[in-house]
N, C-alpha and C positions, 0 to 999 in steps of 0.2 A: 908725452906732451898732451896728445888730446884727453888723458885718462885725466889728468890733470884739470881741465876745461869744463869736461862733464864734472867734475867733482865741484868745480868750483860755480858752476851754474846749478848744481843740485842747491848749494849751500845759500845761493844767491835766492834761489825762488823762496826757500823755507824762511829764508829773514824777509821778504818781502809778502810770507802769508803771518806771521808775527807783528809785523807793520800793520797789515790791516784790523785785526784782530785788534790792535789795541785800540787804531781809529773806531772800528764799529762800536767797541767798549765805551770808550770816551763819548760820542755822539749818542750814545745809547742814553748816559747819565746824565749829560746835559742836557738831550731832548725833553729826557723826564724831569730834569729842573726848573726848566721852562714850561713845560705843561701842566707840573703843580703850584707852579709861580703865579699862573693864567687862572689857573681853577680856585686859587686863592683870592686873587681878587677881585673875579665878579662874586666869591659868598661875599666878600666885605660890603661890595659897594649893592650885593642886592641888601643886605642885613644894615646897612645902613638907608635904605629907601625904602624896606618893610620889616621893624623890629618885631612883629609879631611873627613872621615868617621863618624866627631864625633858628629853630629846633630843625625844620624841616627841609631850610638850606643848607645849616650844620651837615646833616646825615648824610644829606645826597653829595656835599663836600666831599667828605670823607670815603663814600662809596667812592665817587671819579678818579679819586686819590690812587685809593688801592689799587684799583684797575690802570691807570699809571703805571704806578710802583712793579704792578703784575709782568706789565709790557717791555720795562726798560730790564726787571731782571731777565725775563728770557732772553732780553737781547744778548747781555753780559754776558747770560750760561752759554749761550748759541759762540759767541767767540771765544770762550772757554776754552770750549771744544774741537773749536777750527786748531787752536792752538796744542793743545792734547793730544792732539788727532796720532 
């Protein structure tokens, strides 16, 4: 009976590090939804208050973007991993 308990507390912990794994994943994607959501719309609303500006807000957009993009992948990989593990 106890073999049985530890089995099923081994089995218990591994779906509850699965659980997290996906939460981190999801929170990971959304974060970064939202903080290229945000980065989007202060270039509009600078590119709309200096149109001569907008090569230069363009870029650095796009740079923020990636760096974004950079951050919410590792998060992903990182619960990948936990999950892999």
């Amino acid at each position: 009976m106890t073999t049985l308990l530890i089995a099923l507390q081994a089995v218990a912990n591994i779906a509850w590090g699965y659980l997290g794994a996906a939460v981190g994943a999801g929170l990971a994607t959304v974060g970064a939804g939202i903080g290229i959501g945000k980065i989007g719309q202060g270039a509009m609303e600078g590119m709309a208050r200096q149109p001569e500006a907008g090569g230069d807000i363009r870029s650095t957009m796009i740079i923020a973007a990636a760096l974004v993009e950079g951050v919410a992948f590792f998060a992903v990989v990182l619960c990948l991993l936990v999950v892999l593990k």
